[in-house]
MARNU-714989 format. One record per residue: x, y, z of N, C-alpha, C in turn. Coordinates in steps of 0.02 Angstrom, whole numbers, plus 50000, padded with zeros to 5 digits. Each point is the difference from the previous one (the first is absolute). Layout:
REM MARNU-714989
XYZXYZXYZ...
END
This chain:
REM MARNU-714989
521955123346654499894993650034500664997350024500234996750026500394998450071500024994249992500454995049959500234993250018500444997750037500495004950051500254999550053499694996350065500455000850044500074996250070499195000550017499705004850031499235000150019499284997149957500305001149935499584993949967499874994449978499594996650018500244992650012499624997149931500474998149993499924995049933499664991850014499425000449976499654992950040500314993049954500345002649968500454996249963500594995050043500185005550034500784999550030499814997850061500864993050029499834998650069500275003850042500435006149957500545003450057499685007050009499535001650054499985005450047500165003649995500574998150068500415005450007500555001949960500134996949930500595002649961499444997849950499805005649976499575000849913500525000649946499834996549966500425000949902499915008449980500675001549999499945006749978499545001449932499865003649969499734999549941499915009049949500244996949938500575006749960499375000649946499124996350007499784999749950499615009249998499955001949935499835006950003499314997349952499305001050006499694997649967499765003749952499694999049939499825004149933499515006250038500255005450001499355005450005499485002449967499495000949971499535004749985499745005950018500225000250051499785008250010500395007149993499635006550000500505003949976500625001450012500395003249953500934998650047500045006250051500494999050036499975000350068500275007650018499795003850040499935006650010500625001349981500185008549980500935001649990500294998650082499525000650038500765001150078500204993250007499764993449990500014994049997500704998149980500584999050017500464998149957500164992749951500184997649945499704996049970500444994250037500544997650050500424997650029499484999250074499535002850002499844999150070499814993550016499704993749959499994994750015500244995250002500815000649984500504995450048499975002350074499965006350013499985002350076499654999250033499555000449993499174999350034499744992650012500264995849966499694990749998499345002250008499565002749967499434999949966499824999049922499464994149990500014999849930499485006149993500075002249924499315002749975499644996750000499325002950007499354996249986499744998349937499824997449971499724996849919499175005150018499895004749969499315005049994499764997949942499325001649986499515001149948500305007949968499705000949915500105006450003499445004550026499505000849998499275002150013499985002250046499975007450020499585004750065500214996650039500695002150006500395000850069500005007950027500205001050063500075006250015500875001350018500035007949994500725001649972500304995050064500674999949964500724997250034499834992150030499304997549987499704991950026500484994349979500584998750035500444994649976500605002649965500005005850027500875002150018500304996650064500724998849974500184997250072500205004650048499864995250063500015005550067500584998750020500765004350032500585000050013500014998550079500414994749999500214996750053500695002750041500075002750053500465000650039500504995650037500565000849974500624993550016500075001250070500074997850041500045003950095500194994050018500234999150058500184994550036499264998950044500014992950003499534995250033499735003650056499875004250043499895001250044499215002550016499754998350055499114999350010499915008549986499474998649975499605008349970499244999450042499815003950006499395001950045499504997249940499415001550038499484998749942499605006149975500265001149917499665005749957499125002450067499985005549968499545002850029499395002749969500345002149943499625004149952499624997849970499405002249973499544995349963499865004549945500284999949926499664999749963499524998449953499595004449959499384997649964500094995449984499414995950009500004994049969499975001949903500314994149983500015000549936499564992149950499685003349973499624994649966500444996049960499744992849997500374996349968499634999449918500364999749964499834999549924499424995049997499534998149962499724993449976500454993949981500124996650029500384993349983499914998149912500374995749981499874995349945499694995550024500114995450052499904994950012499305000550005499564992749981499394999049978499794998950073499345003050022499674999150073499554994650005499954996449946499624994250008500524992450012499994997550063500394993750009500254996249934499574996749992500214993449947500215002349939499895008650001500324998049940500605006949992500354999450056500565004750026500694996850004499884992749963500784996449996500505003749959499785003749954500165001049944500695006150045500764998549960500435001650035500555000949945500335005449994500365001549947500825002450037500354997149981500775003550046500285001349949500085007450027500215007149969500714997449973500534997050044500724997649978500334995550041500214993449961500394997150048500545002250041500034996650090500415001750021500674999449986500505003649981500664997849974500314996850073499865002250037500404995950061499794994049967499484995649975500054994350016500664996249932500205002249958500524999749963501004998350056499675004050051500655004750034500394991750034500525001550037500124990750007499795000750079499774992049983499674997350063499225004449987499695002349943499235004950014499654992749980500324997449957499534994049960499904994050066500435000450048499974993550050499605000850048499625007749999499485003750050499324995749985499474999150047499464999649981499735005449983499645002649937499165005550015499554998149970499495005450016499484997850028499645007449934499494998549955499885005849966499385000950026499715007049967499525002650063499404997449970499944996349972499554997549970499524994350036500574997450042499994993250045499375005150044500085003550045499515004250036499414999049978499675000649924499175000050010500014991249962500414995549979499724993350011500224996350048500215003250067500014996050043499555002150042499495005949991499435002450038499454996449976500094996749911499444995049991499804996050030500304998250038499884992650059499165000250024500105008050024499295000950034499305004449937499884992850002499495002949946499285004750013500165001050067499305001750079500325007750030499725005049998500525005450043499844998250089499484997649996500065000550073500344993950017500214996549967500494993050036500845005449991499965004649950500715004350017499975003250065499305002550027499985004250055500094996150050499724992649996499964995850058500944997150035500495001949922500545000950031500475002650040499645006849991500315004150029499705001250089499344995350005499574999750067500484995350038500224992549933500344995250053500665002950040500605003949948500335002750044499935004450075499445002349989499865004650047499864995650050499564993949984499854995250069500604995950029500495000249957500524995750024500605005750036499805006549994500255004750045499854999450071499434994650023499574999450073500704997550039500484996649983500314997750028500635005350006499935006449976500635003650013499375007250044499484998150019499655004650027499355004149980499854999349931499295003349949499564996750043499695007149997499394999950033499455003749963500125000249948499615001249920500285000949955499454998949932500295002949935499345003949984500195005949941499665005349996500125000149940499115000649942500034997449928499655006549979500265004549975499465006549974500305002249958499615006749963499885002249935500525004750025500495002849964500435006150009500185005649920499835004250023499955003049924500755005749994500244997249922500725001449983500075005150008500485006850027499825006049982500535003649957500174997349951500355001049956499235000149932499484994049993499585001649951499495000950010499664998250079499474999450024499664991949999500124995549967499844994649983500274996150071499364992550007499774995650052500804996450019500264999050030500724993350025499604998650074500574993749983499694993850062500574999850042499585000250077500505000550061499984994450040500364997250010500134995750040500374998950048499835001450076500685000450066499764995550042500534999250017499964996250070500645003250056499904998550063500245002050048500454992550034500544998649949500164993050014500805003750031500504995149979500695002350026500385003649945499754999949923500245003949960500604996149989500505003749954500464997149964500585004250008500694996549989500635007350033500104998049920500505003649962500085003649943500164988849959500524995750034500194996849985499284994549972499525001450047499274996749970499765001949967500085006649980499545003049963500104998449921500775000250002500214999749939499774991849975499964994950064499954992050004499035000849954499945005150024499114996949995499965002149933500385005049957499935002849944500544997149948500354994150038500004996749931499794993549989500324993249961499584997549990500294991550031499314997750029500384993550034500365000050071499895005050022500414999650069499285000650052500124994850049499565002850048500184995050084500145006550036500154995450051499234995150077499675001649944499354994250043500034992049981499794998150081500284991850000499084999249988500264996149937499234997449980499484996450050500034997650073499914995250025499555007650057500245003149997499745008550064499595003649933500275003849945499805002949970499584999549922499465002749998499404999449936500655000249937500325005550007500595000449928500714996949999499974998049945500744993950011500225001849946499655003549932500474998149922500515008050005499935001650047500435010449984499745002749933499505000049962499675003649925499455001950010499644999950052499175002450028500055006149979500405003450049499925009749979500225001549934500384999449964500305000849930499124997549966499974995449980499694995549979498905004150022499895001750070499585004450012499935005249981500375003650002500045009050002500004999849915500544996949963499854999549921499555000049968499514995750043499454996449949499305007450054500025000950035499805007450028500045005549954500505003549997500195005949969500684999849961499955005049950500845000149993500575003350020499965001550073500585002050027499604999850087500664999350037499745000650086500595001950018500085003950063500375002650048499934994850069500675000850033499824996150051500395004650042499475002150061500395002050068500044997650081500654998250011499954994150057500305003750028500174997650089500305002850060500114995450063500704999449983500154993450057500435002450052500014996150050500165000650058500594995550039500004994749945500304994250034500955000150019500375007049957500525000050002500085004750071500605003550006500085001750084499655008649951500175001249946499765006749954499244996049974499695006150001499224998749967500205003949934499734997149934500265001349955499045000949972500135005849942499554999049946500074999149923499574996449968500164995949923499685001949954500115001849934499425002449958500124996149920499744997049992500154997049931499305001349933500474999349950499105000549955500234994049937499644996750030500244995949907499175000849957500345005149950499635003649937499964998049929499574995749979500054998349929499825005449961499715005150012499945006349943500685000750011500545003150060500515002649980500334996849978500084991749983500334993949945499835002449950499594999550006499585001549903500085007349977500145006050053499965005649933501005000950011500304997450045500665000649979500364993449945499374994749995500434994249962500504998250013499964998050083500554995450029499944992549965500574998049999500084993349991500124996650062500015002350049500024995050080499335002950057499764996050046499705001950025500535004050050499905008450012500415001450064499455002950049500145001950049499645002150081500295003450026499825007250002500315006450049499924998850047500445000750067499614999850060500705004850010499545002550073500595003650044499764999650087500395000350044499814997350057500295006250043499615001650064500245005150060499944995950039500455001950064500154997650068499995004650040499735000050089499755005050019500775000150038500195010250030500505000650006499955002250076500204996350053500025001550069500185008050017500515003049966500255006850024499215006549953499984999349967499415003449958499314998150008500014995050011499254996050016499665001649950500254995449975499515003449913500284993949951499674996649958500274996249934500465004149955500494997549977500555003649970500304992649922499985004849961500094993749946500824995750010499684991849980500444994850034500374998749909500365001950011500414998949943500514996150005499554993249964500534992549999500555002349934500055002449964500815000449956500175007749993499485007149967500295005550011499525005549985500155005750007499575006849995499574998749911500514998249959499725000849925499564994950003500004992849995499534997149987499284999150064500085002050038499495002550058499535003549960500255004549959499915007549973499545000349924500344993749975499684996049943499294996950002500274995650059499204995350001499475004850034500235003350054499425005450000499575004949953500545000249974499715002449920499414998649976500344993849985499364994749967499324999150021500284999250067499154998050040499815006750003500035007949990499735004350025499595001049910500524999149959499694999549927499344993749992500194995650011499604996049974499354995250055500095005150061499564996850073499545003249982499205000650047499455005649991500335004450048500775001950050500275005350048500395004049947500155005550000500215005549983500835001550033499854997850054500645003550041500174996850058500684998450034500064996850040499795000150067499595009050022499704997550056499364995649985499715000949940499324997649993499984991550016500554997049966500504993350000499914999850096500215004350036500084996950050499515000050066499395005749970499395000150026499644995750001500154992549973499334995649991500374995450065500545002250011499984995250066499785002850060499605007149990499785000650090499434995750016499854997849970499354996550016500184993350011500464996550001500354993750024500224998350054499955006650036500414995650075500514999750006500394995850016500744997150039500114994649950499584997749956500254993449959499245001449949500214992249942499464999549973500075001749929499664999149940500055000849937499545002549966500245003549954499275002349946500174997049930499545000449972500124996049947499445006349932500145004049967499635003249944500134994849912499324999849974500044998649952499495005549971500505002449936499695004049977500055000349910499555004149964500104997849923499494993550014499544998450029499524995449991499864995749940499854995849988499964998049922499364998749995499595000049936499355000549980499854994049965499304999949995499634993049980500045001849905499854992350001499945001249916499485007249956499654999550037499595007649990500135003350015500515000950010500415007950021499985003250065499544996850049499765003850068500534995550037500125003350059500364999950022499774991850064500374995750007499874994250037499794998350050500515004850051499675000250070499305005549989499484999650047499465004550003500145001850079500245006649987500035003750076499185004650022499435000449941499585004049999499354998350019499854993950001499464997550003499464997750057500704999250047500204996950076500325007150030499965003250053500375004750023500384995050062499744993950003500284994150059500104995749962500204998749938500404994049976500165003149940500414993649987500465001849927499664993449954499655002249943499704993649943500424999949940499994994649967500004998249933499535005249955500185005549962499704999749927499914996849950499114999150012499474996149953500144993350021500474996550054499814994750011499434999650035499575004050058499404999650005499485003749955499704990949988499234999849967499424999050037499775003650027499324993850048499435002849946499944993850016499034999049932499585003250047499365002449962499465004150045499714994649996499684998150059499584994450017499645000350065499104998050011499804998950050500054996350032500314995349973499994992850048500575000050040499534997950077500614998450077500594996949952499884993349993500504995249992500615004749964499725003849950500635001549945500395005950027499435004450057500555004650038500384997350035499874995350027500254996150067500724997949978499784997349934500824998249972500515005049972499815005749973500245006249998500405003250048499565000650053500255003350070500554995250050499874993249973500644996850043500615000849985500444998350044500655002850000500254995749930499764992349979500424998049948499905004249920499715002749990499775007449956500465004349998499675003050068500335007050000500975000850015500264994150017500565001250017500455001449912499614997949949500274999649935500035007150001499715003550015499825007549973500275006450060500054995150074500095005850048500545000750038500355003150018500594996250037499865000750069499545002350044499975000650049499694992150004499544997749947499774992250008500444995350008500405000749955500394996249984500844999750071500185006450022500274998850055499864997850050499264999050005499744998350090499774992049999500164996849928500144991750020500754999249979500495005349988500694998149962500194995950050500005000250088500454999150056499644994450015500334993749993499354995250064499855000550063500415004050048500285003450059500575006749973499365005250019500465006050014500525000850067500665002550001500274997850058499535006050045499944998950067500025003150046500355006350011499505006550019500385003850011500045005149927499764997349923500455001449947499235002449948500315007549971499294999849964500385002549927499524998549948499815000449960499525006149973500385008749974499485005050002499895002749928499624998349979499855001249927499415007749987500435003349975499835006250006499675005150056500254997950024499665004350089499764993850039499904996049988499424995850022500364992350010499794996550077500204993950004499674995749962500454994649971499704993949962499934995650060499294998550002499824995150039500054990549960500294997950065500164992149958499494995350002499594995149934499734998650006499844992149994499974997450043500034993450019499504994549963500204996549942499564997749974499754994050033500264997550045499684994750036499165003250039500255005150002499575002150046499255002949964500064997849940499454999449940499734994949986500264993350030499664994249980499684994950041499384997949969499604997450062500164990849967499814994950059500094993749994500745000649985500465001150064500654999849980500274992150021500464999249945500334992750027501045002450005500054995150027500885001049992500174992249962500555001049943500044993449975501005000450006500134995350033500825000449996500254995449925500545002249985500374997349921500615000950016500004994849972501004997050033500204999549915500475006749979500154997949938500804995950006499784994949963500664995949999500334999249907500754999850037500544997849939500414994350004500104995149941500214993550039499964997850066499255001449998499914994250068500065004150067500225006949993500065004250066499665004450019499715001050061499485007050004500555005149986499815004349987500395008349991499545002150060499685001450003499545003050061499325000249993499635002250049499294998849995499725007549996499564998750000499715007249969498914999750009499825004050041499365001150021499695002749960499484999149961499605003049949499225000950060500085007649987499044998850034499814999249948499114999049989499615001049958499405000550011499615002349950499385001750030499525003349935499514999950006499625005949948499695005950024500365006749956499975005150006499275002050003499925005050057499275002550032499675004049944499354996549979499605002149962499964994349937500494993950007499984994649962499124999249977499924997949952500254997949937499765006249941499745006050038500095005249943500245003649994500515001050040500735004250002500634996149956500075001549938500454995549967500775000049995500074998050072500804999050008500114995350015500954999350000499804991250015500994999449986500174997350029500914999449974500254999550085500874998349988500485000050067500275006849998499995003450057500735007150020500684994250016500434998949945500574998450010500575004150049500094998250043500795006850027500514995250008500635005350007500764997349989500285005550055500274996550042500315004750056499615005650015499314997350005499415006050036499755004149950500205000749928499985003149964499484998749927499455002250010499634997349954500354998949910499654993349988500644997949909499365000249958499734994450016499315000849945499245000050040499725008050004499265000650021499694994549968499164996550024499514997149989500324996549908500614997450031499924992249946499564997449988499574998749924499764994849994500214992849969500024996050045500104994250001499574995149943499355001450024499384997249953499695003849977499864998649941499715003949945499624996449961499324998950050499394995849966499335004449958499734998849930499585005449984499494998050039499764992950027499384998250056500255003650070500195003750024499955000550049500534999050067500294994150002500314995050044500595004250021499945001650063500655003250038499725008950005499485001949960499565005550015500365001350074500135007250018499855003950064500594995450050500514994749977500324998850043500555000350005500325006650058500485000649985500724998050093500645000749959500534996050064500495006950012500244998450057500625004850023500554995850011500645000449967500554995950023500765003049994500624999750033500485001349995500624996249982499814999849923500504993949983500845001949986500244997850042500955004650002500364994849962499804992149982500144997149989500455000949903499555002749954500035004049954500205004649977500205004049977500505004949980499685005049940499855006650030499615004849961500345002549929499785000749971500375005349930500395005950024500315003949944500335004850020499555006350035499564999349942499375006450022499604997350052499864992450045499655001150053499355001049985499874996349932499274999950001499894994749960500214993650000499784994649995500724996250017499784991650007500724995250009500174998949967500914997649986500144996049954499754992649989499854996349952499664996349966500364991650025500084998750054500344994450013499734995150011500154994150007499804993050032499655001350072500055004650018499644999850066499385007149992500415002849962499305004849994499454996849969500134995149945499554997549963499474993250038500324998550046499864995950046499365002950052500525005450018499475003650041499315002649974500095003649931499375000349965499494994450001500294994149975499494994050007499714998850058500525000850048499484998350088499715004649997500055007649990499365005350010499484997749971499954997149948499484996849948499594998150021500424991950022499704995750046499595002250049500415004450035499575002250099499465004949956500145002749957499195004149978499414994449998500044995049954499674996250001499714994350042500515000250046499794993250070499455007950053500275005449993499455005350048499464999649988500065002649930499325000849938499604992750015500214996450006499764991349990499595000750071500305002650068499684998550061499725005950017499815007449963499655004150021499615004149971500024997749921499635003849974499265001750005499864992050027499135003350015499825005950055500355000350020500075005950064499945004849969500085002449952499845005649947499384998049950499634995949995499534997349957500024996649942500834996949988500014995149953499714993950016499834997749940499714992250002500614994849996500254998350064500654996050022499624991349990500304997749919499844994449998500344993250039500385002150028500094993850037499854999450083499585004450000499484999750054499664995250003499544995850040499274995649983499435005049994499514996249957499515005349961499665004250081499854997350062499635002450038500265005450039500675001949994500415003950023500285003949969499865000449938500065004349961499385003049968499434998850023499395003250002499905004050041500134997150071500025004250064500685007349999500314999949949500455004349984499935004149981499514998949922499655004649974499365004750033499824994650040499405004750033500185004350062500605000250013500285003950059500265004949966500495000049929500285003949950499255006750002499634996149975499385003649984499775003850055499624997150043500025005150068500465004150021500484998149983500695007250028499785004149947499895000249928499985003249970499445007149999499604994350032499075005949979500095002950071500314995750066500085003350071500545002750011500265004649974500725001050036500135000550068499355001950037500365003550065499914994050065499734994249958500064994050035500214993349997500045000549933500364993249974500875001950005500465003850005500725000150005500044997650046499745001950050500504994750084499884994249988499664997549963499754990450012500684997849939500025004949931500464998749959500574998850026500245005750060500735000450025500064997650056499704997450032500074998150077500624992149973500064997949963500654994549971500505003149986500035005949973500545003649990500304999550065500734994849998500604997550048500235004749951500515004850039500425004649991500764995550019500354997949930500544994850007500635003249990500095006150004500485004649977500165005050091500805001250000500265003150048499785007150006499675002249933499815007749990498985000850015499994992550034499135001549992499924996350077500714996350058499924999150061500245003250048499845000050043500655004750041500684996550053500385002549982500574996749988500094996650100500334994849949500204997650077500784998050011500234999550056500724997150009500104993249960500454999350013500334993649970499654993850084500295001450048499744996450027499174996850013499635006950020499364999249996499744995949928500265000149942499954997749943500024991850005500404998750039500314994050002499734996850050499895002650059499374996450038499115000849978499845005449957499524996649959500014994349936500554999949991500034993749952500114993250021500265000750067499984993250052499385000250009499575004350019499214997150030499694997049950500015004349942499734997049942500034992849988500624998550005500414994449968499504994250051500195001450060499774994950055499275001349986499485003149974499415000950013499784995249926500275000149967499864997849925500174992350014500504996850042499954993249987499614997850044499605001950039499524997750059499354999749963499985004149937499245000249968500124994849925499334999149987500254997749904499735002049946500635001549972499925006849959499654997349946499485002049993499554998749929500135004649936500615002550001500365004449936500674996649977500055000449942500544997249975500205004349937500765001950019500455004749964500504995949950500095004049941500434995349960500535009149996500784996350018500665006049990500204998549933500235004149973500474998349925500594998550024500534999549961500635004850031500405003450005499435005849972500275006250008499705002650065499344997450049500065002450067499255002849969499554998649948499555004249987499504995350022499325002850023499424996850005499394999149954499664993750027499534997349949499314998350061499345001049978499524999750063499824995149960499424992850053499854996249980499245000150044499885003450042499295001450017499675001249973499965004349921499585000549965499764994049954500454995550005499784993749967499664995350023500035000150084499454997850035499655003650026499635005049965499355002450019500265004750059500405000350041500225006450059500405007149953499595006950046500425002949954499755007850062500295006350015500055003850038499365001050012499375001949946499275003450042499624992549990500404994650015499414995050016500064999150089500405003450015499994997650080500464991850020499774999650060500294993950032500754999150000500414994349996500594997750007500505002349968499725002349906500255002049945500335006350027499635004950030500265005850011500415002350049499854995450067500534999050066500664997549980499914994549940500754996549994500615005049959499395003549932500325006749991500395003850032499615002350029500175007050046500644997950035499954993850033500584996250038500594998749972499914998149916500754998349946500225006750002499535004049983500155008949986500445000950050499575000250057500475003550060500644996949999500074995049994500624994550028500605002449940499795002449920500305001649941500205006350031499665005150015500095007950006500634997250069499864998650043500635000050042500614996950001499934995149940500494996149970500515006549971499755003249966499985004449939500375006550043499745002650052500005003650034500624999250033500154996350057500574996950006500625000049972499984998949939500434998649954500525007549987499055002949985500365007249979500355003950047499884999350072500285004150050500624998350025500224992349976500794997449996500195005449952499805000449937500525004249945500065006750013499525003250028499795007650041500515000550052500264995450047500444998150061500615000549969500244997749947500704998349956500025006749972499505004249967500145005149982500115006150060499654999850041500155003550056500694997650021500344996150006500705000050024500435000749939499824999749951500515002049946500055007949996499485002350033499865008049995500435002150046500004996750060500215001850059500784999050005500344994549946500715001549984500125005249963499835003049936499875005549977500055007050035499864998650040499755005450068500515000650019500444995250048500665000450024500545001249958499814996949955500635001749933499935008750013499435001849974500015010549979500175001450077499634995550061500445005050064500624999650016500414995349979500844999450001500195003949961499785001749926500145004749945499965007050009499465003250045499945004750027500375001650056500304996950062500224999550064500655001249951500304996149955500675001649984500195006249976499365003149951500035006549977499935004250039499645001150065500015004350057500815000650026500124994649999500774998350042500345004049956500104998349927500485006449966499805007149988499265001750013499935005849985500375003150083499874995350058500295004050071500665001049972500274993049986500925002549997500005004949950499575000249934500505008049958499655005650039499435001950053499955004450030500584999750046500204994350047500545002150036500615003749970500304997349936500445003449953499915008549977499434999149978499915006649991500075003750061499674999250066499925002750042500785003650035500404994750014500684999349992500365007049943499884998249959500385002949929499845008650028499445001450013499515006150019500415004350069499894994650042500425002050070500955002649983500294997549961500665000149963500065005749974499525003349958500045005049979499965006450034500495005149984499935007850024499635004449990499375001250038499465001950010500135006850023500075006249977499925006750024499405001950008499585002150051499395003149994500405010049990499465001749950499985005749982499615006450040500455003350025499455005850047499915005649974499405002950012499735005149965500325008050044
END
């Protein structure tokens, strides 16, 4: 093992100058072949490995001799030998209870002067800082956000499938995208800990610990292979941060092999980029060929033909298993998705209602990930897919599930100030009231935080089947991205969800066949007996039910300009004070509504004035609403569109130096004494 320059110590802030390190760690395994000289590991800056004694095969953790050579680029190995099986780990394959971490010997560097003034980091930190995510698919859903926040360096997918190790034969998880990839200096940024250069305000990830923190709580070890473009050299990156290989050498620091190629204009071919020298190049390759599911360094460099010109892969492999020993992810069950083991239960049951709730997405997303990705996005970008095992994840719009939609605006305020406003649709989900769902899809920078919240939690009933869509940015997600932190405004916001459940529930439940007591008795008779007829008629009582259904939501009208918006809200305006309005609205102020037609006897299937004046607040709300939103749609379109100019000045400048070092070269070429050779 290799505590030199190429392995990065997630400990350390210095890079490019690593802490030498003289630690030789306790061995166990057998002593070391006669040709081996016992001096070879001052020479080599390789530690031994810490082995089990148990059925190894001959010479397994002898050290391999390193060649002293000067720095100079070496082609890329060719040869592929047998793959060689890797031993059975120690380390326990069941998550929670794989903390368990024993170091073989303290580092004496940290004794050495100036070792004690170092930060580290023991490798232990790795599986409780993967506790965060107590959900694997909220680990997977991390590794999706990076990929979406690649849209802006060019991804035009990410790609989520089963890949099988061929070192044991056993299931690892793939994850690519075709984004801009990483040059060696990011790579090392993304693999350690706390660094991340996304401006929280553009991008889903802000804390730099997602991938560490994902891939951990995934499996116990991942490879990462990236390919960037952005320098005037296209370089390739290979890193693996491996908690089996922590744990069976009993490091006391977390370290990270990586080694990086750059492609070579005269050879046209990748040729290894050796940032300090031939030996430790020589080392960390080592490692990753020992302790990766690749064998050999072409195998290492075969997984990038399938990448393109840019873009990243991401392997997690060593999977970790459920408390019952089976393994977590279910690659078998689904040949088009990836599930939870034994988190799906569905009860055998005849009844509609109880399939109905089964088969909806708030169910199945616990158990599926193809469910569960196709409401992750509140807006997938354009252009950008999402391919989960062969197959596109289609996105699924929960607005577009709910009938009697309303829009309610909420102005959350702090001392006295709006922070911003924020559009909640709402509505009850199709098949109300025996389909038993019912909660808010919270999102945070587009990014779903908490699926079907429930807000109310009545054993009578109350808030049954009604559920909201909203994008509250206002708030600030957890580390894992699957619920908020607990603040004055989150807690706030909970209570208004409360509330707006109950002011809906209050003005629509009979529309589903509750007995809405603050109806008058004669209109709430006429409720029931229409309830009833829809029921025994289906194929004639729904249009009379829905013909009130005002569609008050931007996802249920068809969209209009800002202007046209605005001269229907002038007609309105002028048409409404010429008449007299026999409806009367009470606002909170939070911007939410309260109906008062039902208290005088008007109400949508009684006809007359009640229902014109409706339809008229509706319309006049939806384009209010509407309006609004296509200002912030306008602001984001020109914030995009600086963005835009920024990467085409960034690009135009990089063209400009790639002409001048072609002119140079070109130059340098012409200079030179060129004999052609005759036969």
């Amino acid at each position: 093992m290799n505590s030199g320059a190429e392995v990065i110590e997630l400990s350390s802030d210095e890079d490019e100058e690593p802490v030498p390190s003289s630690t030789a760690l306790a061995r166990r395994d057998p002593p070391s072949p006669p040709d081996v000289k016992p001096n070879l590991l001052a020479d080599a800056d390789v530690k031994p490995l810490l082995l089990p004694l148990p059925l190894y095969p001959p010479g397994y953790g002898a050290l391999v001799p390193v060649k002293t050579e000067d720095p100079v680029p070496v082609p890329v190995a060719t040869a592929s030998p047998p793959p060689r099986a890797l031993p059975p780990p120690r380390l326990g394959r069941q998550f929670w209870k794989s903390g368990d971490y024993v170091v073989a010997r303290r580092n004496p560097d940290a004794d050495a002067p100036g070792g004690r003034n170092r930060l580290r980091i023991n490798p232990r930190f790795l599986h409780s800082n993967a506790t965060s995510h107590k959900w694997a698919f909220g680990a997977i859903a991390e590794l999706l956000d990076n990929a979406i926040d690649e849209v802006n360096s060019g991804a035009t997918f990410v790609r989520v499938n089963k890949l099988t190790n061929p070192r044991d034969g056993n299931p690892s998880l793939l994850v690519q995208d075709d984004g801009g990839g990483m040059d060696p200096e990011a790579l090392r940024r993304c693999m350690s800990f706390g660094f991340s250069d996304k401006q929280s305000d553009a991008f889903i990830g802000q804390y730099g610990n997602g991938f560490k923190t994902s891939t951990m709580r995934l499996g116990a070890d991942v490879i990462v292979f990236t390919q960037n473009q952005n320098n005037w050299a296209p370089t390739r990156s290979i890193g693996l941060l491996s908690y089996t290989f922590l744990m069976e050498t009993g490091c006391d620091d977390v370290l990270v092999p990586t080694v990086d190629y750059q492609y070579d204009v005269t050879t046209t071919s990748y040729i290894q980029m050796l940032r300090h020298d031939q030996k430790l190049f020589s080392s960390n390759l080592e490692i990753l060929l020992k302790w990766s599911p690749f064998a050999s360094e072409a195998e290492l460099l075969n997984q990038f033909d399938d990448m393109g010109e840019h873009g990243t892969k991401i392997i997690v492999f060593n999977l970790w298993f459920n408390d019952d020993g089976d393994m977590e992810l279910d690659f078998n069950s689904d040949e088009k998705d990836i599930l939870i083991t034994g988190a799906h239960k569905k009860v055998k049951t005849n009844k509609p209602e109880k399939i109905a709730t089964q088969n909806y997405v708030s169910s199945r997303l616990r158990y599926s990930l193809r469910a569960y990705a196709s409401i992750l996005y509140l807006h997938v970008p354009d252009n950008f897919r999402i391919i989960l095992r062969g197959c596109d994840v289609e996105p699924h719009n929960i607005v577009n599930d709910l009938m009697y939609r309303e829009c309610v605006l909420y102005k959350p305020q702090i001392a006295g100030l709006a922070e911003s406003s924020v559009i909640t649709t709402i509505g009850f989900v199709k098949g109300a009231p025996d389909i038993d769902v019912q909660g808010f899809n919270v999102y945070h920078k587009n990014r779903l935080i908490s699926p079907f919240w429930k807000v109310a939690n009545n054993s009578y009933g109350k808030g049954r089947g009604v559920v909201g869509i909203l994008e509250a940015n206002f708030i600030k997600p957890t580390h894992d991205k699957q619920d908020f932190e607990k603040s004055v405004l989150y807690q706030r916001l909970e209570i208004r969800l409360k509330e707006m459940t109950y002011e809906y529930w209050g003005l629509h439940c009979h529309r589903l066949g509750y007995d809405n007591k603050s109806l008058p008795k004669a209109t709430r008779a006429l409720h029931r007996t229409n309830y009833m007829n829809a029921r025994s008629s289906p194929v004639s009582a729904p249009p009379r039910l829905l013909a009130a259904d005002i569609p008050t939501s931007s996802c249920g009208i068809p969209r209009l300009s800002a202007s046209a918006a605005r001269e229907k809200i002038n007609s309105l305006e002028s048409h409404s004070k010429s008449t007299e309005m026999g409806l009367k609205r009470k606002f909170d102020s939070f911007g939410a509504m309260t109906d008062s037609d039902d208290q005088n006897g008007l109400d949508d299937t009684d006809g007359g004035a009640g229902v014109s004046q409706r339809k008229r607040f509706n319309e006049y709300k939806t384009l209010t609403l509407e309006n609004d939103k296509l200002r912030n749609e306008i602001l984001q379109y020109e914030e995009s569109e600086k963005q835009l100019i920024m990467k085409e000045q960034k690009l135009r400048s990089a063209i400009a130096e790639a002409k001048k070092k072609y002119q140079e070269l070109f130059k340098e070429l012409g200079s030179l004494d060129v004999k052609e050779e005759t036969s």
